[in-house]
C-alpha positions as CSV (number, residue, x, y, z in Angstrom):
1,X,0.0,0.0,0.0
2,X,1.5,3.1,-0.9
3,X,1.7,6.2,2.1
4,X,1.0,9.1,0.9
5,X,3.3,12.1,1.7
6,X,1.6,15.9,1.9
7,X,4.4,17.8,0.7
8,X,3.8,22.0,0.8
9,X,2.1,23.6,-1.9
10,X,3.9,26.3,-3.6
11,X,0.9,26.9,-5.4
12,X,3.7,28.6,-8.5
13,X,5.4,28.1,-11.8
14,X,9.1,27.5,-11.3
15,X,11.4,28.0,-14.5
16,X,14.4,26.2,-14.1
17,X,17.2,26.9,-17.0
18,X,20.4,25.1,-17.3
19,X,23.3,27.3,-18.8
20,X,26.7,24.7,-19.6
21,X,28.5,27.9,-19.9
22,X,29.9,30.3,-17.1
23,X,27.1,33.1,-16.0
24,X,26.7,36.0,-17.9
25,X,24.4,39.2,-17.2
26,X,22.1,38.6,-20.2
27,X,21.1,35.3,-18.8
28,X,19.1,37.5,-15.9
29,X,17.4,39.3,-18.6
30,X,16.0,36.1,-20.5
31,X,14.8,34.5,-17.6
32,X,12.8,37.9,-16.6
33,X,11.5,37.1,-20.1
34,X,10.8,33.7,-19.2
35,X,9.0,34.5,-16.1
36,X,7.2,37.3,-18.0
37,X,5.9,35.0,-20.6
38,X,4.6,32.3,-18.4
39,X,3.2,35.3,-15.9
40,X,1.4,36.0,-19.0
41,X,0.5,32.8,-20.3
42,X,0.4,30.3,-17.9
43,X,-0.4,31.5,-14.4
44,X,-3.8,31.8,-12.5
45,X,-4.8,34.8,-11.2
46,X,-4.7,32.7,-7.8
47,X,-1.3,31.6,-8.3
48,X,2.4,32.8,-6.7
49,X,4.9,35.2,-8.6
50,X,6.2,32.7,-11.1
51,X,9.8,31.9,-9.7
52,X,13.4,31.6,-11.6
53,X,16.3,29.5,-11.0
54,X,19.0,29.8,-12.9
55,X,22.0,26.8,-12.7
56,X,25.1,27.8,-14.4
57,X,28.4,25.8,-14.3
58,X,30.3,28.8,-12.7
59,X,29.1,32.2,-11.3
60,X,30.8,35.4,-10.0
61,X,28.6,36.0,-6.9
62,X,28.8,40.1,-7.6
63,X,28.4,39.9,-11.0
64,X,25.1,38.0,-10.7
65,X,24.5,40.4,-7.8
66,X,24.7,43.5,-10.3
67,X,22.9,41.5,-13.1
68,X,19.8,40.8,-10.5
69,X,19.9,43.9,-9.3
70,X,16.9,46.0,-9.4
71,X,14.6,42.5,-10.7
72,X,11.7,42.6,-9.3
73,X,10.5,38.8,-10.1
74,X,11.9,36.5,-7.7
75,X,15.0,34.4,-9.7
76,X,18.4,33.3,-8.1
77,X,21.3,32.3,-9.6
78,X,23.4,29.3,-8.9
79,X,26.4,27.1,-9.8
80,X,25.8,23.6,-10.4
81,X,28.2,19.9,-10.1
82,X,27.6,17.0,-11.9
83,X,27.1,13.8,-10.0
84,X,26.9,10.2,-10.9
85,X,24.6,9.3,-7.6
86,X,22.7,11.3,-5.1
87,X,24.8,11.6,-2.3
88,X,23.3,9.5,0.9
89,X,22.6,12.7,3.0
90,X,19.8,13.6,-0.2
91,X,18.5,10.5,-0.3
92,X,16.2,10.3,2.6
93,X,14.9,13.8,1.8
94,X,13.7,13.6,-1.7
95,X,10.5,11.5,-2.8
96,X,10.9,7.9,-4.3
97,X,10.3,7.4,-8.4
98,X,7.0,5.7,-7.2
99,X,6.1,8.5,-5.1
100,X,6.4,11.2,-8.1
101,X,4.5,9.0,-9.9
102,X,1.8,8.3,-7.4
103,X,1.5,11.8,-6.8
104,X,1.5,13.2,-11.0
105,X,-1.1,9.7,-11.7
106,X,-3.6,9.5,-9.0
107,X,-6.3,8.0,-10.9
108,X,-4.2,5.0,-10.9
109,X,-4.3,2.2,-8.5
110,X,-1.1,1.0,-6.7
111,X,1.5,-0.6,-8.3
112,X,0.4,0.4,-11.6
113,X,2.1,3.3,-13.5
């Protein structure tokens, strides 16, 4: 029988872009575009400010200080490592592949996905 978890509702869009390059200041201005756009689009009146993260293989913390600077959408920038497993300290925290899918199909019954 599968237990369900209640996880907090953010009740928000989150745009997550991946950069494989070092951060730049334009990157700040396409993912206010981003947020814009799905603002726009996408999101309920009922809904959160749309939120950005942006993962970059390096940043300069002032740099992507300056380039945030004066944005009022909420977006952060950060640097990102490439790992082969999720370290053991992770593991207990995040949800189970069954429990994502439990969660994103619940008009299925258990066990079948």
């Amino acid at each position: 029988m599968h237990n369900k978890v209640d996880y907090p509702k953010l009740r928000c869009y989150v745009v997550v872009e991946l950069k494989t390059t070092p951060f730049k200041p334009e990157y700040a201005g396409q993912l206010n575009f981003y947020l814009s756009a799905i603002d726009a689009q996408v999101k309920a009146p009922e809904d959160q400010p749309t939120i950005g993260l942006l993962l970059c293989k390096e940043k300069n913390r002032l740099v992507a200080e300056y380039a945030l600077r004066g944005v009022a959408k909420p977006m952060g920038v950060a640097e990102y490592q490439l790992m082969r497993e999720v370290p053991p300290s992770l593991e207990t925290g995040l949800p189970t592949i069954d429990q994502i899918e439990a969660e994103l199909r619940p008009d299925l019954p258990d066990g079948i996905v």
